[in-house]
C-alpha positions as CSV (number, residue, x, y, z in Angstrom):
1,X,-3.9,-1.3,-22.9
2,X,-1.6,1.4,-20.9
3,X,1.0,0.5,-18.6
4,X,1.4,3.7,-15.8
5,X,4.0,4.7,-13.9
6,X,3.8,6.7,-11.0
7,X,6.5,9.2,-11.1
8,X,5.5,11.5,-7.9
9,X,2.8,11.2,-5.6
10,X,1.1,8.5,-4.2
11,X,-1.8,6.3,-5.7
12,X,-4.7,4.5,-4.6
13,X,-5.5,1.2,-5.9
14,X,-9.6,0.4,-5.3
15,X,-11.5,-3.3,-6.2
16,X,-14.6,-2.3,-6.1
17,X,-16.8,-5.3,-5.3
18,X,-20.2,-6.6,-7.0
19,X,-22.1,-5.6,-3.8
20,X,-20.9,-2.0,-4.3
21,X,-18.1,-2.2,-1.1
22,X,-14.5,-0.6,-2.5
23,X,-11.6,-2.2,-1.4
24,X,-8.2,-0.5,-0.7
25,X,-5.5,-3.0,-2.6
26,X,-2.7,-0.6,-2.1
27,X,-1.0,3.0,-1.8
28,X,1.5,3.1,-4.2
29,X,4.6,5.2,-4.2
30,X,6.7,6.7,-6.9
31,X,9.0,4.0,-9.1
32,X,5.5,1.5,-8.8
33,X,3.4,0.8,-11.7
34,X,-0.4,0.2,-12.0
35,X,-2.7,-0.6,-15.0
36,X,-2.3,-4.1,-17.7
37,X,-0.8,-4.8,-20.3
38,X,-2.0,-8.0,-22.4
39,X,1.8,-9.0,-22.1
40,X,1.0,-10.0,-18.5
41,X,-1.8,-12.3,-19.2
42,X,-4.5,-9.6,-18.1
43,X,-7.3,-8.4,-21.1
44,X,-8.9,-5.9,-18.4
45,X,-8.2,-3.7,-15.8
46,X,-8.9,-5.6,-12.2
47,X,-8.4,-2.3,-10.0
48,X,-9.5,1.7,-10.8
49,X,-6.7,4.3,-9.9
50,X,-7.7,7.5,-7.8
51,X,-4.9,10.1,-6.8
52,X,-4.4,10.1,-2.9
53,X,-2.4,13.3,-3.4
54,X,-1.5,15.4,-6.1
55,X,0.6,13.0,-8.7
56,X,2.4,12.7,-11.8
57,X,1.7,9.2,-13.5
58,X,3.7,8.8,-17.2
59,X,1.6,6.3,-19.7
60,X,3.5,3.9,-21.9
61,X,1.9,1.6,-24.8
62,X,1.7,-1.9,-24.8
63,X,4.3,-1.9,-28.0
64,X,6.7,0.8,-26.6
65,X,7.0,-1.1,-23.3
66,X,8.0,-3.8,-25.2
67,X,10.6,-2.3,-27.1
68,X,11.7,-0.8,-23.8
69,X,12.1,-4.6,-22.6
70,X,13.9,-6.2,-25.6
71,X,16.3,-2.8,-25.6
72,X,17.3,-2.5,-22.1
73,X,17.2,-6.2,-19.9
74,X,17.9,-4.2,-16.6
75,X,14.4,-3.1,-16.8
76,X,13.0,-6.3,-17.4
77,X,15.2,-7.5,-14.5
78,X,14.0,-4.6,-12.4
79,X,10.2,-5.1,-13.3
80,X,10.3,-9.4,-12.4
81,X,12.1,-8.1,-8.3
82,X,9.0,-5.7,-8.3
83,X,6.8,-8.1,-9.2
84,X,8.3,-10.4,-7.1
85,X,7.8,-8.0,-3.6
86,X,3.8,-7.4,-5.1
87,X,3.2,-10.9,-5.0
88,X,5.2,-11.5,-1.6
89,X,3.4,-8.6,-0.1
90,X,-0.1,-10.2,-1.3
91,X,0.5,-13.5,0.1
92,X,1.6,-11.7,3.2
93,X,-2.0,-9.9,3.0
94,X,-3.8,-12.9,2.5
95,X,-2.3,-14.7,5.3
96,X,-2.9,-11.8,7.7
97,X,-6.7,-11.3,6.5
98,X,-7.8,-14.9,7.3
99,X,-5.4,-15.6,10.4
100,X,-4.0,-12.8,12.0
101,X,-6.7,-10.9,14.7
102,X,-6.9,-7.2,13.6
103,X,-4.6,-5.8,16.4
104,X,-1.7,-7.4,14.0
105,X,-3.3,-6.3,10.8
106,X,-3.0,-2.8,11.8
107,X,-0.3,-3.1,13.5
108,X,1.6,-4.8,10.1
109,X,-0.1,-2.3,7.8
110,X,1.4,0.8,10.0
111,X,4.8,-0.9,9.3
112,X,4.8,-1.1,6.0
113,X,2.9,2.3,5.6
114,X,6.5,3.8,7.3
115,X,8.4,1.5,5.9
116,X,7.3,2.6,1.9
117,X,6.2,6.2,2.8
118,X,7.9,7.2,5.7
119,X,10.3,9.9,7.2
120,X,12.2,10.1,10.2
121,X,11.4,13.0,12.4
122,X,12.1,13.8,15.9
123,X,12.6,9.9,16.5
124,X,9.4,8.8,15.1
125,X,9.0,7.7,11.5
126,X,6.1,10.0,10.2
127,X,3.7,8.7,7.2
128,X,4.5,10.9,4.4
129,X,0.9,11.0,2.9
130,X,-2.8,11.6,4.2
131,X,-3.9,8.8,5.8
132,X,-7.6,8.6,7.8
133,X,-9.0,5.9,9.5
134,X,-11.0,4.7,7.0
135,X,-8.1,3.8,5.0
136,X,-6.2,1.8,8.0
137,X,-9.8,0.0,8.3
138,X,-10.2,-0.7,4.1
139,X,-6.1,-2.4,4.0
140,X,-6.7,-4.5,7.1
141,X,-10.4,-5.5,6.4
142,X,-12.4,-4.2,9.5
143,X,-14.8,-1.4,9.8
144,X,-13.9,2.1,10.3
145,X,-15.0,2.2,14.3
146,X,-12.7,-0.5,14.9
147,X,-9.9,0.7,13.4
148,X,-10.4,3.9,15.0
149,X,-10.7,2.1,18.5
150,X,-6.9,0.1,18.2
151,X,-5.2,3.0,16.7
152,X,-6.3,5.2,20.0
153,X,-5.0,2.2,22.0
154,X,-1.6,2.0,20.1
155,X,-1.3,6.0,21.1
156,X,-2.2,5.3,24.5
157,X,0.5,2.6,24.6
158,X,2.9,5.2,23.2
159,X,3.2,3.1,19.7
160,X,1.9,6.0,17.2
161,X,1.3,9.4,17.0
162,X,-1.4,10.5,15.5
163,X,-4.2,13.5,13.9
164,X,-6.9,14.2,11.5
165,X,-5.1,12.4,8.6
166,X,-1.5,12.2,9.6
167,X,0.4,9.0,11.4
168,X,3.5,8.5,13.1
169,X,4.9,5.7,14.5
170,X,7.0,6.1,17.7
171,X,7.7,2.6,18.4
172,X,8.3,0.2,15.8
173,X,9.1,-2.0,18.4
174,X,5.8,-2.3,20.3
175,X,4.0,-2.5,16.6
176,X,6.5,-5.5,15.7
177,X,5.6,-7.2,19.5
178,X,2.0,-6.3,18.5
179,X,2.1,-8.7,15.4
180,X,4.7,-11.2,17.3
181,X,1.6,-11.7,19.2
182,X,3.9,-10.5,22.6
């Protein structure tokens, strides 16, 4: 069992279902970690791994991660307060998937899109990696068309910005009333 680390680049973390549907579990940015280790309780892989753009991704063994533990405790620390945020942020997604309407959904996962990949440009905070439709519809658990149809209303309300693959948000504070429910 390998333990990656994404050193560049951004990842895309895929369930892919028994009825053949992929779900996307998360983009992951540089610093983050994917694959298992049977030191966390996991014999197989749960997710596959695809590039979303071009990466770097450095592999580390089960025993040299260990090592790496016993020898330096920052680490350690540093890996639990990651940890920590991955299991806020999924208690966070399950929340919104069974009680929030999908307006929030999107408007949450546009948020925290910025918030982990963005850059501030011109005033607006612009999503530093491809990003279609598709994927907005596969984090927030509706179909494509209806991701598709809330996005063009968030740019007529002057929230986002937005192309063939790019987003930016121009209004965190309508996207933030959006999920208030305001």
């Amino acid at each position: 069992m390998y333990l990656r680390i994404l050193v560049f680049g951004a990842v895309r973390l895929i369930h892919h279902t028994e009825e053949g549907k992929d779900i996307l579990l998360d983009l992951l940015q540089p610093g983050e970690y994917f694959g298992t280790l049977s030191l966390f309780g996991a014999g197989q892989y749960q997710e596959s791994a695809y590039a979303h753009t071009d990466c770097c991704v450095m592999t580390i063994d089960e025993p040299a991660f260990v090592s790496i533990l016993h020898d330096h405790a920052d680490v350690a620390v540093k890996l639990i307060g990651i940890n920590a945020k991955r299991l806020g942020r999924a208690r966070n997604t399950i929340r919104d998937l069974t009680t929030s309407n999908v307006e929030r959904r999107i408007a949450n996962v546009l948020l925290t899109l910025a918030e982990k990949f963005g850059s501030v440009k011109m005033d607006e905070s612009l999503i530093d990696l491809p990003l279609s439709r598709k994927d907005v519809a596969d984090m927030t658990g509706t179909s494509t068309e209806t991701a598709s149809r809330i996005m063009r209303r968030f740019q007529q309300e002057g929230y986002i910005s937005s192309g063939r693959q790019w987003v930016a948000i121009r209004s965190r504070e309508g996207l933030t009333a959006v999920i208030e429910g305001e």
